[in-house]
GUNUMI-843573 format. One record per atom (N, C-alpha, C, O): residue in one letter; x, y negated, z negated. Coordinates in steps of 0.02 Angstrom, whole numbers, plus 50000, padded with zeros to 5 digits. Each point is the difference from the previous one (the first is absolute). Example, Ala and Ser with C-alpha at 12.3 -4.5 7.8 and 13.67 -1.06 7.14 Angstrom:
2
A506605028449610;A499554994150000;A500454994050000;A500525000149967;S499304994650069;S500424994149997;S499614994549963;S500254994549992;
//
This chain:
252
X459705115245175;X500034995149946;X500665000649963;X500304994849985;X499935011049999;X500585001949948;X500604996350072;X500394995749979;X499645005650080;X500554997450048;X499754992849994;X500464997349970;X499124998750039;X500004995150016;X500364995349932;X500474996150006;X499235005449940;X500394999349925;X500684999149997;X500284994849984;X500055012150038;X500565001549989;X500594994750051;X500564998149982;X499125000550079;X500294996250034;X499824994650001;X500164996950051;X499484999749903;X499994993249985;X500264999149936;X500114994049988;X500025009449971;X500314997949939;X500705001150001;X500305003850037;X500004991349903;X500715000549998;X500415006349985;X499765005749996;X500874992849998;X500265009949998;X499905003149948;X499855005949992;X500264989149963;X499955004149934;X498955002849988;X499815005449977;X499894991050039;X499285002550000;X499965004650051;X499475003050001;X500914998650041;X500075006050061;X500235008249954;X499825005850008;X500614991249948;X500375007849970;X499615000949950;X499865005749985;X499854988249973;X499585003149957;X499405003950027;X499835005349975;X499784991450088;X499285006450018;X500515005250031;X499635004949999;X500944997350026;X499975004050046;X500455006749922;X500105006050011;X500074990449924;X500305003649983;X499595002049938;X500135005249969;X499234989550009;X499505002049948;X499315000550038;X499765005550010;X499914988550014;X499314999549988;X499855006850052;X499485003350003;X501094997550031;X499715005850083;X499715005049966;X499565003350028;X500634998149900;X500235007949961;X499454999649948;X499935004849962;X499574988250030;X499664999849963;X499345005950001;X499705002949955;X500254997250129;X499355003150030;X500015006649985;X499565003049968;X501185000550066;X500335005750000;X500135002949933;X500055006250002;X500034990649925;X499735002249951;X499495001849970;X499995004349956;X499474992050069;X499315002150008;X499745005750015;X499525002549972;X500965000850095;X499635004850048;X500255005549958;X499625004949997;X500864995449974;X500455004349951;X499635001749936;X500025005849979;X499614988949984;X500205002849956;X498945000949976;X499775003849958;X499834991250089;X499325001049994;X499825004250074;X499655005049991;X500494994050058;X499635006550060;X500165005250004;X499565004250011;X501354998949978;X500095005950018;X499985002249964;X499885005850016;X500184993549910;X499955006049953;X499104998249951;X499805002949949;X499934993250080;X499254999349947;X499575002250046;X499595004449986;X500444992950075;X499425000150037;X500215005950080;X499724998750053;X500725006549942;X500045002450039;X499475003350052;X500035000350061;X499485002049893;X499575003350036;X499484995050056;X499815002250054;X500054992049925;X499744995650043;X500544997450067;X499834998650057;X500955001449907;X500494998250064;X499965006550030;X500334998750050;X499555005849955;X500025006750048;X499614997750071;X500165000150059;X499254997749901;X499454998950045;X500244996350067;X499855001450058;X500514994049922;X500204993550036;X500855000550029;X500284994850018;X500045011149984;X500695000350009;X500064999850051;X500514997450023;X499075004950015;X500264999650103;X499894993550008;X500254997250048;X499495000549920;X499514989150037;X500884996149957;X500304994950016;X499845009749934;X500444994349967;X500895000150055;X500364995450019;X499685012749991;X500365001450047;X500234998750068;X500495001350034;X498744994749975;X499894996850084;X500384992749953;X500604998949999;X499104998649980;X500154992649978;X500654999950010;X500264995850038;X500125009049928;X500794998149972;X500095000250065;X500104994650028;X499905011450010;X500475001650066;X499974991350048;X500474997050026;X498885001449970;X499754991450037;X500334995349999;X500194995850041;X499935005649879;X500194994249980;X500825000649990;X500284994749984;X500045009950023;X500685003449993;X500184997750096;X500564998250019;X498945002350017;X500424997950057;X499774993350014;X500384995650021;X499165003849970;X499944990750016;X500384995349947;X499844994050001;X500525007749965;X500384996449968;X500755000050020;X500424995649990;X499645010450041;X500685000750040;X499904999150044;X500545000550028;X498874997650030;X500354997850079;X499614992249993;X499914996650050;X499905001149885;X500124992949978;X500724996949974;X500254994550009;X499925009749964;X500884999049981;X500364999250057;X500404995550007;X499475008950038;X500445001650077;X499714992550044;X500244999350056;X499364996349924;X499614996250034;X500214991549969;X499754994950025;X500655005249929;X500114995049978;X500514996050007;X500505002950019;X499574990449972;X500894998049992;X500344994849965;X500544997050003;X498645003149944;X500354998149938;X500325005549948;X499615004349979;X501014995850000;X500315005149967;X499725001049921;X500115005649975;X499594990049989;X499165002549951;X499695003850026;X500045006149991;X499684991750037;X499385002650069;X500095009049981;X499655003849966;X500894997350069;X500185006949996;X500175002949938;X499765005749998;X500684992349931;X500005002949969;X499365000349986;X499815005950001;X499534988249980;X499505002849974;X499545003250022;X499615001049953;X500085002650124;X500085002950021;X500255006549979;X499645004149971;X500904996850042;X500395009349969;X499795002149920;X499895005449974;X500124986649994;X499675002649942;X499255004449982;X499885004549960;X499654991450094;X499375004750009;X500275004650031;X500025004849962;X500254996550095;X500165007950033;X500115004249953;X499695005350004;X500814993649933;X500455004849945;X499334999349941;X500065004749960;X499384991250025;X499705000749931;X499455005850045;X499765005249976;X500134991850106;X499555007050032;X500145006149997;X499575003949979;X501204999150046;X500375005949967;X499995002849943;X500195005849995;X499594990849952;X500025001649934;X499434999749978;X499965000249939;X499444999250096;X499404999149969;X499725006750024;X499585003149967;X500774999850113;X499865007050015;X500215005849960;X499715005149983;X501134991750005;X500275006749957;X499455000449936;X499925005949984;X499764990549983;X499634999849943;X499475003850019;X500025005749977;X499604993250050;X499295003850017;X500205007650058;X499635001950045;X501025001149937;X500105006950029;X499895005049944;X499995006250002;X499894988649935;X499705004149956;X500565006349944;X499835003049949;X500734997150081;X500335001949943;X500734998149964;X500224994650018;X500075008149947;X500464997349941;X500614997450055;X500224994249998;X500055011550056;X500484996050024;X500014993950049;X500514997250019;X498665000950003;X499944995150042;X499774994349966;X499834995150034;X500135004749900;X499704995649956;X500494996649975;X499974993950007;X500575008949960;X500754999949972;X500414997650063;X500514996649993;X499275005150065;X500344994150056;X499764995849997;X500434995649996;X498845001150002;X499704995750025;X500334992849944;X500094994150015;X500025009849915;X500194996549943;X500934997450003;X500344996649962;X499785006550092;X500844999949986;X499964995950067;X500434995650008;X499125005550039;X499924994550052;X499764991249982;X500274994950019;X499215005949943;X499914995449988;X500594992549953;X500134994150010;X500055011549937;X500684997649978;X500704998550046;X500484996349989;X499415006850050;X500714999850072;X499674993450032;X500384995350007;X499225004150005;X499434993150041;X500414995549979;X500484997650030;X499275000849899;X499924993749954;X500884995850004;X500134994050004;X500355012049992;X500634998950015;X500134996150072;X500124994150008;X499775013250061;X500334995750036;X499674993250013;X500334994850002;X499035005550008;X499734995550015;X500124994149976;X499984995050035;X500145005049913;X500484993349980;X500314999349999;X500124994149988;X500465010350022;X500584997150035;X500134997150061;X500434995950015;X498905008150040;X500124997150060;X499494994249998;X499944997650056;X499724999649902;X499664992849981;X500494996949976;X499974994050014;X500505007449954;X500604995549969;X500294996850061;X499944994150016;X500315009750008;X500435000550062;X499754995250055;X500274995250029;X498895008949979;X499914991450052;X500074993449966;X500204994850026;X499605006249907;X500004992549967;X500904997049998;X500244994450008;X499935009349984;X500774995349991;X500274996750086;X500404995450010;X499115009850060;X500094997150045;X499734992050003;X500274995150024;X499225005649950;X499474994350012;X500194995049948;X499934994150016;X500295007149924;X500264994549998;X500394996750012;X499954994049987;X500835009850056;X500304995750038;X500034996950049;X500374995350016;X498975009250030;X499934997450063;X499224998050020;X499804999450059;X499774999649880;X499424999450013;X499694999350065;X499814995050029;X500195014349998;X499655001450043;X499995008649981;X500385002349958;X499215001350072;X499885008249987;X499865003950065;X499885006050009;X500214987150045;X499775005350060;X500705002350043;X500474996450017;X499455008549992;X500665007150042;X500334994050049;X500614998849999;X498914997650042;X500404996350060;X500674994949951;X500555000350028;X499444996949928;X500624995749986;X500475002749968;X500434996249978;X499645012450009;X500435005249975;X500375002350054;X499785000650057;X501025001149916;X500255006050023;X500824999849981;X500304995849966;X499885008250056;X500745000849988;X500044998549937;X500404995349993;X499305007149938;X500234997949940;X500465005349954;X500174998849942;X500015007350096;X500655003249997;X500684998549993;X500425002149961;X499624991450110;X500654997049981;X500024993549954;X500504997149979;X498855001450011;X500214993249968;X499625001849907;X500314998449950;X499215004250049;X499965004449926;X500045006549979;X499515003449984;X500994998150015;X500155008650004;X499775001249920;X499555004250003;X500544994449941;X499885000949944;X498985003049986;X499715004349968;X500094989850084;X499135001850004;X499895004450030;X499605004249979;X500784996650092;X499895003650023;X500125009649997;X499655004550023;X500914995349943;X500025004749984;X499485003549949;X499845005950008;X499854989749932;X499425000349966;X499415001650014;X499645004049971;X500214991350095;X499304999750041;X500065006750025;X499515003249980;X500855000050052;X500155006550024;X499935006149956;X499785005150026;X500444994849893;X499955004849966;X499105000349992;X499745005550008;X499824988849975;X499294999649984;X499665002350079;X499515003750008;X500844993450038;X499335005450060;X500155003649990;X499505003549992;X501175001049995;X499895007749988;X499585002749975;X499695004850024;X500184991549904;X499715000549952;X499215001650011;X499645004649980;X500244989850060;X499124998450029;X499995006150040;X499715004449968;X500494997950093;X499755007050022;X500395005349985;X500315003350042;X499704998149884;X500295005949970;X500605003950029;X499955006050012;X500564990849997;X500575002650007;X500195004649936;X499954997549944;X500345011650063;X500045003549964;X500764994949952;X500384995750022;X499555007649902;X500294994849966;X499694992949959;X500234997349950;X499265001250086;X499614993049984;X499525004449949;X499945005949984;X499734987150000;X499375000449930;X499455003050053;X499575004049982;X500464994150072;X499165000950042;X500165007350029;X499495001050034;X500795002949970;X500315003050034;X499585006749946;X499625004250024;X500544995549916;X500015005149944;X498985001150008;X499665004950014;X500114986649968;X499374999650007;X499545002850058;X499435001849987;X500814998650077;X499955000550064;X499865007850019;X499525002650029;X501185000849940;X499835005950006;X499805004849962;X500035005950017;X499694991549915;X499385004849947;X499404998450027;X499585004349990;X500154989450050;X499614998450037;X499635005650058;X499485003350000;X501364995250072;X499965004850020;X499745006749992;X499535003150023;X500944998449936;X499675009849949;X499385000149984;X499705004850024;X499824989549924;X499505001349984;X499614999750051;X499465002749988;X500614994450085;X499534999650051;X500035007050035;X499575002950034;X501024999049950;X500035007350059;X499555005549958;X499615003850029;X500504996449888;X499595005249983;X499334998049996;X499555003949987;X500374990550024;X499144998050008;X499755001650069;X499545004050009;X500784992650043;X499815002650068;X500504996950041;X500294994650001;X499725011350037;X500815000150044;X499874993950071;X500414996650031;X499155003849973;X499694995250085;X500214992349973;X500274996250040;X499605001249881;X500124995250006;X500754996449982;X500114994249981;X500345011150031;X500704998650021;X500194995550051;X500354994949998;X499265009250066;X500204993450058;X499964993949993;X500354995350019;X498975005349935;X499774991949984;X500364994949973;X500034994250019;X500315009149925;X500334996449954;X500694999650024;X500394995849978;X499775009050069;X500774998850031;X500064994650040;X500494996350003;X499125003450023;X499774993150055;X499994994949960;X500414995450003;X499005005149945;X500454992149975;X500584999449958;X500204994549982;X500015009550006;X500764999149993;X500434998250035;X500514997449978;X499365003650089;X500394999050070;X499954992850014;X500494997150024;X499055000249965;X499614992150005;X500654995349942;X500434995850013;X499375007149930;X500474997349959;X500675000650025;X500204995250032;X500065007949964;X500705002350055;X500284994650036;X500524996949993;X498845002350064;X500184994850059;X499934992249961;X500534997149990;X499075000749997;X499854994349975;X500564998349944;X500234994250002;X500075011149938;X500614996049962;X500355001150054;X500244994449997;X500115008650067;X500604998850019;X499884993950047;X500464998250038;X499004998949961;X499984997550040;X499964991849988;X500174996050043;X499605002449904;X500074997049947;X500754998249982;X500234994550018;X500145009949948;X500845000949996;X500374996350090;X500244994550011;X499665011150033;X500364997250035;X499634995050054;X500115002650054;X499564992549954;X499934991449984;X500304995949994;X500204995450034;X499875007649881;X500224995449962;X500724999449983;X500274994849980;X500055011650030;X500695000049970;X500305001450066;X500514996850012;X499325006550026;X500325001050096;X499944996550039;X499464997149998;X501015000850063;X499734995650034;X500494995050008;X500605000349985;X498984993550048;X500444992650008;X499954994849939;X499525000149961;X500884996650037;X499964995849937;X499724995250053;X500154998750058;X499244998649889;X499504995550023;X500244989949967;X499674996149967;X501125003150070;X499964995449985;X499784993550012;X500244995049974;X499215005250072;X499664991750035;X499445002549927;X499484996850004;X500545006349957;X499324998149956;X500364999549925;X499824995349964;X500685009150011;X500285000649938;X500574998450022;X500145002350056;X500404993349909;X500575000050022;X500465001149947;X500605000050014;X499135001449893;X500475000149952;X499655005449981;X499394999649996;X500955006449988;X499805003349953;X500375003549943;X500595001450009;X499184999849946;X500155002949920;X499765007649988;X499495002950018;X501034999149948;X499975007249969;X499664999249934;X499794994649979;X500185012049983;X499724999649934;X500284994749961;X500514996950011;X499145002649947;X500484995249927;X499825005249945;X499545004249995;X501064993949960;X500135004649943;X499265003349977;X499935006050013;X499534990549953;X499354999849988;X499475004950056;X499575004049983;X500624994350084;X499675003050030;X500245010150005;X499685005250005;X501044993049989;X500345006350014;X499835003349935;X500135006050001;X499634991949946;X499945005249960;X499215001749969;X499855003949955;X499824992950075;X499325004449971;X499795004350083;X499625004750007;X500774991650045;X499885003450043;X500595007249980;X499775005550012;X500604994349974;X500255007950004;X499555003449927;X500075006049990;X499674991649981;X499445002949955;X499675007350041;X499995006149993;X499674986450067;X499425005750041;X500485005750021;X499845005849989;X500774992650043;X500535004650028;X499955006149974;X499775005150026;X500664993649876;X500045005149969;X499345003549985;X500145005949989;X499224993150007;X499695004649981;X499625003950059;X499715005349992;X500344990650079;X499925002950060;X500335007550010;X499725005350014;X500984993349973;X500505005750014;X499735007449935;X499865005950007;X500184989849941;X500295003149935;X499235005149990;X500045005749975;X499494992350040;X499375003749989;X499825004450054;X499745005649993;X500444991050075;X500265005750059;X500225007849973;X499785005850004;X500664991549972;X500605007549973;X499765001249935;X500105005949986;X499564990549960;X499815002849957;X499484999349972;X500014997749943;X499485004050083;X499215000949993;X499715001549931;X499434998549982;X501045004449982;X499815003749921;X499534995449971;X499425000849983;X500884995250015;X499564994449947;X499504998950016;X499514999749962;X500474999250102;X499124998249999;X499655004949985;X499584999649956;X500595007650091;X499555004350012;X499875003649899;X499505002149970;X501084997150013;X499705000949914;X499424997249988;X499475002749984;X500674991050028;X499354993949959;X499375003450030;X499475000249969;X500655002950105;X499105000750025;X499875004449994;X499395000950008;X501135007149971;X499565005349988;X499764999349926;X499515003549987;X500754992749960;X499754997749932;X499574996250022;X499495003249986;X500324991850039;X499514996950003;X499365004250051;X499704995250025;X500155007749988;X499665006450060;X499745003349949;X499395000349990;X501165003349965;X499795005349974;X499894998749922;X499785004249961;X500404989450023;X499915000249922;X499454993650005;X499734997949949;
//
């Protein structure tokens, strides 16, 4: 339901669920199951653990399955809110404090890489991979952009997801070490699917029997898009701020 939404509505209703309403639920689980009602979630942590892992890969070899370029970001968005719904229920401070710095890393790229398809689509009103390519030589300005945000999406060290990813990581290993493989795997999923995604769209032949004019950023676009840029990079390398706000908010 949340994919079918997301890829029928316009862009800007795309960044708002993928960058608020996604986080509506995930505040919920935060702030009424894990700390009120723990002892009843005990009961239920292996059934909730099966779910995520399910639903963490059928959302990524649905991403790997698609070729509308929506399609897939929304898609990775369930893969990454599934990642973060595990780090939460590992039950302690440093997998919780990921799950929260993940969820905030989400809301970013993900709209940037919803931006990004939308400025495709509105110049070329279409979203599917076949009428893309070669947009290296002919929009290097996007492209170079589009390139910094998949980093971004499968946690390239440096990125916002990256920081989230691996307090995640940690809290899963001191909870239980077996379900490492699990979660490395779908990381690996994510991996293939943004590069694959990226190079499509920006590698390749220029597809001119379908597009024959194309345009780089405009002033407007170039600057709320380097918005997402700067705080992609800038929270990468400097995590402080958030992680302040959540051990005050955790602990006070």
């Amino acid at each position: 339901m949340i994919t079918w939404s997301t890829c029928r509505s316009p862009n800007y209703s795309s960044v708002i669920l993928a960058g608020i309403i996604l986080k509506l639920g995930f505040y919920v689980y935060i702030r009424l199951i894990v700390f009120n009602l723990y002892d009843i979630m005990s009961i239920f942590i292996s059934f909730i653990f099966m779910i995520g892992f399910i639903s963490l890969y059928l959302s990524s070899f649905s991403a790997l399955a698609q070729v509308d370029m929506k399609k897939i970001i929304a898609y990775s968005s369930i893969s990454h809110m599934n990642f973060s719904l595990i780090g939460l229920f590992c039950m302690n401070i440093i997998s919780i404090i990921g799950s929260f710095f993940m969820m905030f890393a989400h809301a970013i790229v993900s709209s940037a890489l919803f931006s990004s398809i939308g400025i495709l689509y509105d110049r070329y009103k279409t979203r599917l991979l076949f009428y893309y390519g070669g947009l290296v030589f002919l929009m290097p300005l996007f492209s170079s952009f589009f390139f910094i945000f998949i980093l971004g999406n499968f946690g390239l060290p440096g990125t916002i997801n990256f920081v989230g990813e691996f307090f995640i990581f940690l809290g899963i290993f001191f909870f239980n070490n077996f379900m490492i493989f699990f979660s490395l795997f779908g990381l690996f999923l994510t991996l293939v699917y943004s590069l694959f995604i990226y190079s499509r769209i920006v590698n390749g032949l220029i597809r001119v029997f379908f597009i024959r004019f194309y345009s780089d950023y405009c002033r407007r676009e170039y600057i709320y898009m380097f918005v997402f840029l700067f705080f992609i990079i800038y929270l990468g390398f400097f995590p402080n701020i958030l992680f302040d706000y959540s051990f005050s908010s955790f602990y006070f």
